[in-house]
C-alpha positions in Angstrom: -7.9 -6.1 17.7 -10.7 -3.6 18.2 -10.4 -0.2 17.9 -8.0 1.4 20.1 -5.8 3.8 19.4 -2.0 3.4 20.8 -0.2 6.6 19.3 -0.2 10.2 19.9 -3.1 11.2 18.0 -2.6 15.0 18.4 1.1 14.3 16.0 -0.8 12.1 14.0 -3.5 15.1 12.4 -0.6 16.4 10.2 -0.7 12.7 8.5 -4.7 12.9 7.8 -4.6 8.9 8.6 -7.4 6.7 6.7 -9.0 4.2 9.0 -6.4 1.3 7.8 -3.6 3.3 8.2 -4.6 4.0 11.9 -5.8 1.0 12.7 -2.3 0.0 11.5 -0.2 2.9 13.3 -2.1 1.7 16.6 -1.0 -2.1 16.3 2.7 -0.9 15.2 2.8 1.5 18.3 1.6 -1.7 20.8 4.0 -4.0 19.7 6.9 -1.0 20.4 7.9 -2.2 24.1 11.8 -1.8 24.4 13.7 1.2 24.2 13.2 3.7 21.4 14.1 3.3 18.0 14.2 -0.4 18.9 11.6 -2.6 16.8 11.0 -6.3 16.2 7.7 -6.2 14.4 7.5 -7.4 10.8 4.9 -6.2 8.3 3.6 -10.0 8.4 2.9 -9.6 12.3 1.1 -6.5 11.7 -1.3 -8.4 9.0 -2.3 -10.9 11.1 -3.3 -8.3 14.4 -4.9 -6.2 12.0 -6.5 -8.7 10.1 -6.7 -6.1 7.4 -6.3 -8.7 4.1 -3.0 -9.9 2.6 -4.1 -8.2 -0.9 -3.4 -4.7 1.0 -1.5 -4.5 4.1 1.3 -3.9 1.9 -0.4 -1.2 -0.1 -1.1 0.4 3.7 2.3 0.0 4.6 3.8 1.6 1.5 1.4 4.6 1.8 2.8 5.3 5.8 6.1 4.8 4.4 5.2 7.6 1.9 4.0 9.6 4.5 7.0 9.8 6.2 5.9 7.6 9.4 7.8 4.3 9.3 9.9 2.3 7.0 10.5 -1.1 6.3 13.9 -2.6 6.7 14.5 -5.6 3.6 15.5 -8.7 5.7 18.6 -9.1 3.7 20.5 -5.9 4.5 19.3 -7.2 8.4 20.9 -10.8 8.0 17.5 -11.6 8.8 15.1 -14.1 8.3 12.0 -11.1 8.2 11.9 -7.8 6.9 11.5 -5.1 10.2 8.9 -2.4 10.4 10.5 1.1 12.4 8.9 4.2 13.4 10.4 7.0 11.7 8.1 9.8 13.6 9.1 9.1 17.3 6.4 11.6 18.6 3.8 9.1 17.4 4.8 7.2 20.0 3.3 8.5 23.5 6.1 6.7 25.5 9.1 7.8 22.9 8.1 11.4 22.4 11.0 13.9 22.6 13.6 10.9 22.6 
């Protein structure tokens, strides 16, 4: 992936992103097709578009969790066979803002 950026980047400021956290946020926004709130990207998918290493993609996720962007929903409470990443900040989201 090279170095676009997906999401609003004017909501974003108030998160003061690091460069893995935005390279992330832009893969997670691109993978967002369907409706709003909807998501069926799991922290494993966003690894391997990134390419950011296995050692911290989880350490990059749990920071944005921190920050109040997305969470990650535990495959087991989803009857699922992989945990789900979802976009708690919907203004990050250029086609979901205001929804």
């Amino acid at each position: 992936m090279a170095n676009e950026i997906y999401y609003n980047q004017e909501a974003a400021k108030k998160y003061n992103l690091t460069a893995k956290e935005s390279q992330m946020l832009s893969a997670f926004i691109n993978e967002l097709y369907a409706e709003p709130g909807f998501s069926d990207v799991s922290p494993q998918d966003l690894q391997k578009i990134t390419g950011i290493s296995k050692r911290s993609y989880k350490g990059v996720l749990g920071s944005m969790a921190k920050k109040g962007i997305l969470y990650v929903e535990d495959k087991k409470w989803l009857g699922s066979d992989a945990d789900i990443v979802y976009l708690i900040d919907q203004d990050l989201h250029p086609e979901w803002v205001n929804c």
